[in-house]
C-alpha positions as a Markdown table, in Angstrom:
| # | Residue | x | y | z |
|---|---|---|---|---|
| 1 | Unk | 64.2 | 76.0 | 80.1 |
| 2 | Unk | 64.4 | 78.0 | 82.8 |
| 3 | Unk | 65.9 | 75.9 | 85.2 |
| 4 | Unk | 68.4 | 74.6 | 83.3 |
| 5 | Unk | 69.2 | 78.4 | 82.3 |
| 6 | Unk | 69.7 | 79.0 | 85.8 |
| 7 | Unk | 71.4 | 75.9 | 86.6 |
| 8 | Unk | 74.2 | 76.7 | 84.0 |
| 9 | Unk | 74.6 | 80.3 | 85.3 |
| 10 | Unk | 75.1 | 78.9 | 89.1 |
| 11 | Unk | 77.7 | 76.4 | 87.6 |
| 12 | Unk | 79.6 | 79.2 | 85.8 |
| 13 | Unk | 79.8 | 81.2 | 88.8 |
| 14 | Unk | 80.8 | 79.3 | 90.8 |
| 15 | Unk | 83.3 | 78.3 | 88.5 |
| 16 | Unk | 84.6 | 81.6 | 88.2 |
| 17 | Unk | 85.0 | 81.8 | 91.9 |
| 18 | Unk | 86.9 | 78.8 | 91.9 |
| 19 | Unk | 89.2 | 80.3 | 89.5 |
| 20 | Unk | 89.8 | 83.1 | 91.6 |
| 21 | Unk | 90.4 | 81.5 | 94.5 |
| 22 | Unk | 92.6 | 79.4 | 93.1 |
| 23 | Unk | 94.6 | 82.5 | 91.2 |
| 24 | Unk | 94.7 | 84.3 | 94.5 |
| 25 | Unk | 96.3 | 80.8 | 96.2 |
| 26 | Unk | 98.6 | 80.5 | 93.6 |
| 27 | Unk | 99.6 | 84.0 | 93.6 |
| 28 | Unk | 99.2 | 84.6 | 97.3 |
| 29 | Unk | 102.2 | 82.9 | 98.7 |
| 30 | Unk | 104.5 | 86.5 | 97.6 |
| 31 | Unk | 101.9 | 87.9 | 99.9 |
| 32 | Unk | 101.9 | 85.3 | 103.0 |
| 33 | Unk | 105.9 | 85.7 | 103.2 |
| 34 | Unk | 105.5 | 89.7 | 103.3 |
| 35 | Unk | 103.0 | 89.9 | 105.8 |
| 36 | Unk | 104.7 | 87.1 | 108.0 |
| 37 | Unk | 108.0 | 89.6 | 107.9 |
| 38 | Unk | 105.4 | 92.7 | 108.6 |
| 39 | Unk | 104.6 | 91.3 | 111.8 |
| 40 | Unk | 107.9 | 89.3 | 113.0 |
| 41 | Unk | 108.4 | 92.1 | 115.3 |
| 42 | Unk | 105.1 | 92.4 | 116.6 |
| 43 | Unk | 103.8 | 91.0 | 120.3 |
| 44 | Unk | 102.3 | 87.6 | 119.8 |
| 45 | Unk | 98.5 | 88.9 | 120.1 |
| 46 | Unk | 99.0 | 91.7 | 118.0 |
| 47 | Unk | 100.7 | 89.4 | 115.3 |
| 48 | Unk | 97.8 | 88.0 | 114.7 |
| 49 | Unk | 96.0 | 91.4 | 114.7 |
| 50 | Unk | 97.9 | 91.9 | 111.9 |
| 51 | Unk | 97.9 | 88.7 | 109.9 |
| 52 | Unk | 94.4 | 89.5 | 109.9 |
| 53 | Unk | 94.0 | 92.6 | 109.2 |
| 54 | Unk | 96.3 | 92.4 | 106.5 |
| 55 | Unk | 94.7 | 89.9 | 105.1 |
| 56 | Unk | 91.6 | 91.0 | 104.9 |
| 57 | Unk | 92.5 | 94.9 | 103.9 |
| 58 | Unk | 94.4 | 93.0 | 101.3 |
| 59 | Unk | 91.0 | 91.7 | 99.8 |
| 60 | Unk | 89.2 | 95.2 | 99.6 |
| 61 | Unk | 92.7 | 96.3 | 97.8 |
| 62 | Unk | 92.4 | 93.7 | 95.4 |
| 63 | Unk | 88.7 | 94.2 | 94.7 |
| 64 | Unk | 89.7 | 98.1 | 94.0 |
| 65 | Unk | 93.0 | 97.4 | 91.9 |
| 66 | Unk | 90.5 | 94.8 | 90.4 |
| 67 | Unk | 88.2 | 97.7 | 88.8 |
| 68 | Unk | 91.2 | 100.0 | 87.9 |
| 69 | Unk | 93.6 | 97.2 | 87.0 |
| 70 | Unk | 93.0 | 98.6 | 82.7 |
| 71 | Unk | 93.6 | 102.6 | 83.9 |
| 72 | Unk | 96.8 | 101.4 | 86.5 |
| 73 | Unk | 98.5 | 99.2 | 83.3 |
| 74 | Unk | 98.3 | 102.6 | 80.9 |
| 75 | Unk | 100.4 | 104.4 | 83.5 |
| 76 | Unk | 103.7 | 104.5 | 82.0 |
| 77 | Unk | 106.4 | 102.3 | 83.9 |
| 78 | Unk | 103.5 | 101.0 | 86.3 |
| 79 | Unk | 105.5 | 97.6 | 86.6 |
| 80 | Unk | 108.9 | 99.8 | 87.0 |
| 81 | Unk | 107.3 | 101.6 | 89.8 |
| 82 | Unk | 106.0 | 98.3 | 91.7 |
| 83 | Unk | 109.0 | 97.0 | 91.1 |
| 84 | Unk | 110.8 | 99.4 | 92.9 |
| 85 | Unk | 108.4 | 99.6 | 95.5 |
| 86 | Unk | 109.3 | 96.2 | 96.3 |
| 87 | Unk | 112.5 | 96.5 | 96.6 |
| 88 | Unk | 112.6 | 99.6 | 99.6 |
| 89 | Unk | 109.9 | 97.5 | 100.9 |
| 90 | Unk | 111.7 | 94.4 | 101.2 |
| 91 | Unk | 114.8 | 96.2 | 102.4 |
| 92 | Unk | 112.9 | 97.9 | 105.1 |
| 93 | Unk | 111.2 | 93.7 | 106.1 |
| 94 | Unk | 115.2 | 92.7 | 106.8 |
| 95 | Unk | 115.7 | 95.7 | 109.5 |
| 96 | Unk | 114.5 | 94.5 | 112.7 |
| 97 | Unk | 111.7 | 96.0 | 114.7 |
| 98 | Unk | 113.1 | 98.8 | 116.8 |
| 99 | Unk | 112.5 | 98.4 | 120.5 |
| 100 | Unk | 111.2 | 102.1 | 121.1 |
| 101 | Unk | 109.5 | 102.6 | 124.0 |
| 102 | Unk | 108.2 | 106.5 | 122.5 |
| 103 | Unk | 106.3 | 104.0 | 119.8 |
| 104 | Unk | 102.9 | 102.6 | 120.9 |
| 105 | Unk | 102.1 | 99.0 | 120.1 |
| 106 | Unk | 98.7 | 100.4 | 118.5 |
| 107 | Unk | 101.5 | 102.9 | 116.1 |
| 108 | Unk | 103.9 | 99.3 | 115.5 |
| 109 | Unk | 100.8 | 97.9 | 114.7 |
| 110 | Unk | 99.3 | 100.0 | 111.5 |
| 111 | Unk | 103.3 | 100.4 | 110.8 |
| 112 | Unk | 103.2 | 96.6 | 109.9 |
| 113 | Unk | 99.8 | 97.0 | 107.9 |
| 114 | Unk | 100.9 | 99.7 | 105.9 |
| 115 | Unk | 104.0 | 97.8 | 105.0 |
| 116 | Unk | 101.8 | 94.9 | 104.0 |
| 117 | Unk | 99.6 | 96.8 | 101.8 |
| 118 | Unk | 102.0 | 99.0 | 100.1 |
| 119 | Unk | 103.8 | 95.1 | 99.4 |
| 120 | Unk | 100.3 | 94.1 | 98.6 |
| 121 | Unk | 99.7 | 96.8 | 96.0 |
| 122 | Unk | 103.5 | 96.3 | 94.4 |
| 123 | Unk | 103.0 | 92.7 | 93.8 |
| 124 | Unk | 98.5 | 92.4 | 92.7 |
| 125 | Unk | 99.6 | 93.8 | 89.7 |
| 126 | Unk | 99.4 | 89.9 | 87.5 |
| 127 | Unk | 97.0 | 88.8 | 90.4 |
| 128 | Unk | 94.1 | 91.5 | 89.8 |
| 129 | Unk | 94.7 | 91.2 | 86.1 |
| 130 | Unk | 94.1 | 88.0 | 86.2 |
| 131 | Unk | 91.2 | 88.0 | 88.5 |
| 132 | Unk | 90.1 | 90.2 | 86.3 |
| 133 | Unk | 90.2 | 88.0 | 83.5 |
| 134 | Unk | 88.1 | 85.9 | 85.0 |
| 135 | Unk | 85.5 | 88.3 | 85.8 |
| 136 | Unk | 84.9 | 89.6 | 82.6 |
| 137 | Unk | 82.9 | 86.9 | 82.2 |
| 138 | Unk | 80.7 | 87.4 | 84.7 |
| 139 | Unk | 77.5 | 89.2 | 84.7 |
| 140 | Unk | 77.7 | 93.0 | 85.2 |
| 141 | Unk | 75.1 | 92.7 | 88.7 |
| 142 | Unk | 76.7 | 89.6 | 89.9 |
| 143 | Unk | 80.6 | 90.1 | 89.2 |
| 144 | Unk | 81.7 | 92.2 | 92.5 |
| 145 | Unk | 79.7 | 89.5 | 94.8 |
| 146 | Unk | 81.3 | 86.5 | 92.7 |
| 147 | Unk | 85.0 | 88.5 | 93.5 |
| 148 | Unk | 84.7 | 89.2 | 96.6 |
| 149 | Unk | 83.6 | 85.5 | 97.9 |
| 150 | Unk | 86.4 | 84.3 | 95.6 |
| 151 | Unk | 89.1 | 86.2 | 97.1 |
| 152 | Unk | 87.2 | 85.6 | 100.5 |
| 153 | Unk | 87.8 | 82.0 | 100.3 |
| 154 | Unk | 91.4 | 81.9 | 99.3 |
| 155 | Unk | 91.8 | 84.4 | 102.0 |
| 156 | Unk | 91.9 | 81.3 | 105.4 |
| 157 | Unk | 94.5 | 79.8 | 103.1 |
| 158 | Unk | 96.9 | 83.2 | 102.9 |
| 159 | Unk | 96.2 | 84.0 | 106.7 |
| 160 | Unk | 97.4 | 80.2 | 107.9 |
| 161 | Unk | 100.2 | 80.4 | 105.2 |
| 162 | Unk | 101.0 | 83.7 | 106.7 |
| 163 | Unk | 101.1 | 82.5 | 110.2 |
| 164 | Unk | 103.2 | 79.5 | 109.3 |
| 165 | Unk | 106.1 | 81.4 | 107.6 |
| 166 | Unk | 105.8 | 83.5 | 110.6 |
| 167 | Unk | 106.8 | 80.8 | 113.1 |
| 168 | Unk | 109.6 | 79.6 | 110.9 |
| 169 | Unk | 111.0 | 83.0 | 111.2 |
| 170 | Unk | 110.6 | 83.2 | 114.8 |
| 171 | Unk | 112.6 | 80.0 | 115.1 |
| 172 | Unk | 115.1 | 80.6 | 112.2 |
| 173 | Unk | 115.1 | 84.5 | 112.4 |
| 174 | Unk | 117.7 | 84.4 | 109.2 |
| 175 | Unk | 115.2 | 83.4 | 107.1 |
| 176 | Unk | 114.2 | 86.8 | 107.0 |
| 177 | Unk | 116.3 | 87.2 | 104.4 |
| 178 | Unk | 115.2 | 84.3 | 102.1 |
| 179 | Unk | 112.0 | 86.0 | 102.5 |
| 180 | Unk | 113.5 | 89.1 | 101.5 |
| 181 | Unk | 115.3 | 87.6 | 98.3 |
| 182 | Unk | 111.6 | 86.3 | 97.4 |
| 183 | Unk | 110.7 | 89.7 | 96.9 |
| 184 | Unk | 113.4 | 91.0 | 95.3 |
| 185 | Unk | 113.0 | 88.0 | 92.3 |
| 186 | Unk | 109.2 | 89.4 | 92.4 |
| 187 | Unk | 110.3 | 93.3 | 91.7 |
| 188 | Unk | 112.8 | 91.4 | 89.0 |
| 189 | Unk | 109.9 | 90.0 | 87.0 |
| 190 | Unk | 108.0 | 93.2 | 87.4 |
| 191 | Unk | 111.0 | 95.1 | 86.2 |
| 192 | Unk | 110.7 | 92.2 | 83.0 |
| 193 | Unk | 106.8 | 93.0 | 82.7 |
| 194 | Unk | 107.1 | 96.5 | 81.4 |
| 195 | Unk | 107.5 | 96.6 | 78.2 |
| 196 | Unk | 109.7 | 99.2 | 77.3 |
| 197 | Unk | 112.1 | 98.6 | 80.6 |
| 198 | Unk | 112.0 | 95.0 | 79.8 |
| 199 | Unk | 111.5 | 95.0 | 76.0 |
| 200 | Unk | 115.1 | 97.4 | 75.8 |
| 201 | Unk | 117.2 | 95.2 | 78.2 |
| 202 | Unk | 116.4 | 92.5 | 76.0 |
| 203 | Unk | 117.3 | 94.1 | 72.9 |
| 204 | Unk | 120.8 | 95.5 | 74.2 |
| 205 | Unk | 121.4 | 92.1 | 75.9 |
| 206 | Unk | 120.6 | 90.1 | 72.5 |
| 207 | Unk | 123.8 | 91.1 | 71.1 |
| 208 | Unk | 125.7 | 88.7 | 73.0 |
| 209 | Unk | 126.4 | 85.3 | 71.8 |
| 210 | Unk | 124.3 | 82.5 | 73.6 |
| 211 | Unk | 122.4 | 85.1 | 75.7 |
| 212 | Unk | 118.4 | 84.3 | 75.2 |
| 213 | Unk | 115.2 | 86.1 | 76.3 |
| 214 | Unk | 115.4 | 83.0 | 79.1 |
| 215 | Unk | 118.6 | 84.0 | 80.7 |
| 216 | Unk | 118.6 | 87.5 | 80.5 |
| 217 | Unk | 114.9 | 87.1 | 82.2 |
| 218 | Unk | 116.9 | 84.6 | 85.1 |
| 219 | Unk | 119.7 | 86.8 | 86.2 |
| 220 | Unk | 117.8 | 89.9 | 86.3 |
| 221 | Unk | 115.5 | 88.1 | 89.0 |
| 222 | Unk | 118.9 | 86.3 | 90.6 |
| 223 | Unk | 120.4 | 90.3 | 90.5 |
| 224 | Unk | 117.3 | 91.4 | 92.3 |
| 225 | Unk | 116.9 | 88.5 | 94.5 |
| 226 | Unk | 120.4 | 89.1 | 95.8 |
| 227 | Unk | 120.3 | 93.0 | 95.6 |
| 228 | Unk | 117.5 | 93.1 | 98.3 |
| 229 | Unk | 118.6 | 91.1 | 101.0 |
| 230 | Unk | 122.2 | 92.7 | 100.7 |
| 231 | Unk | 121.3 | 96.1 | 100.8 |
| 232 | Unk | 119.0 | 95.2 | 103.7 |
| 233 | Unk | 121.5 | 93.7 | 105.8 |
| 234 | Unk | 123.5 | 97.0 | 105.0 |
| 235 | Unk | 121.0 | 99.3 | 106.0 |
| 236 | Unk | 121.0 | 96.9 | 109.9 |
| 237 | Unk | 125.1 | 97.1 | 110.2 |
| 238 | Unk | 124.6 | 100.9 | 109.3 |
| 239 | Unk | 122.1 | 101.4 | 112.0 |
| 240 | Unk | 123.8 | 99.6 | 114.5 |
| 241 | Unk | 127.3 | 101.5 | 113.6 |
| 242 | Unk | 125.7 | 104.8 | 113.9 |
């Protein structure tokens, strides 16, 4: 009885950490394209420096937004917040990196972290709620070890997805701004997730004829996807000008 007890435990486990490292796949191509245009500007050795650190700082994030995820949601316009997070920080991915000799490679280097993290934090929102999720069923003394060797698995995947959309921008440097529209369509469906922000634009929307919940939901991402980019490329004519 016993062994068969702990048989089925060990199979739901490790279910479970299938399921997260599958959510954290799914969910952690947003994550490969900002830490790819974190460290475009970096010297090759140090871009992988970053890739990794990045990736892996990102798991300990996740593991801590993980056991506040319920305290973070009650924060009123959390989503608004990440949202616009996003958007400065995908603004700030378009600008190239600044050839400043008075900056250390060691200061470039935690620059590009930080900017992955912050990215990181905006967009874990769905991904540690739904990590979550899947924890809850967990036992209390195994759940963190079951998280963390989920998200540690899916976390090779992220790192070589990283590294890929990092040598298509270093040969087609304008897909920076593709890269940059994918993160301005994520702030658009965080700007969607709160419920007031969301749940009003809706309602004053709704009085048009032929508008649905679908297309208001599709050009708010399209008018983010584009904002980002745009103002981006702005901000590098601006600095160049001046």
């Amino acid at each position: 009885m016993s062994i068969s007890l702990t048989s089925a435990t060990l199979a739901h486990e490790g279910w479970a950490a299938l399921q997260i490292v599958f959510v954290n796949v799914l969910l952690g191509g947003d994550n490969a394209i900002a830490i790819a245009m974190a460290c475009r500007s970096l010297p090759p050795k140090q871009q992988r420096l970053g890739i990794l650190l990045g990736t892996g700082l990102g798991i300990v994030l996740r593991i801590v937004l993980i056991g506040i995820i319920g305290r973070l949601l009650a924060i009123p316009f959390m989503h608004v917040i990440a949202a616009a997070l996003l958007i400065w920080i995908g603004i700030q991915l378009v600008r190239p990196g600044e050839d400043d000799p008075s900056v250390s490679q060691a200061t470039a280097l935690w620059r590009a972290v930080m900017a992955i993290l912050w990215a990181d934090l905006a967009m874990s929102l769905d991904n540690a709620l739904a990590t979550a999720a899947v924890a809850q069923s967990l036992p209390e003394d195994s759940r963190l070890v079951i998280v963390f060797v989920g998200l540690a698995l899916g976390a090779p995947v992220i790192a070589f997805g990283s590294q890929l959309v990092l040598t298509l921008l270093e040969r087609f440097p304008a897909l920076v701004y593709a890269g940059a529209a994918v993160l301005g369509w994520i702030a658009g469906e965080l700007l969607l997730a709160d419920p007031t922000v969301g749940g009003t634009l809706h309602q004053w929307l709704a009085v048009i004829p032929g508008i649905s919940p679908a297309i208001v939901s599709t050009f708010t991402c399209i008018g983010a996807a584009i904002l980002v980019p745009l103002l981006g490329r702005v901000m590098v004519h601006h600095n160049r000008a001046g």
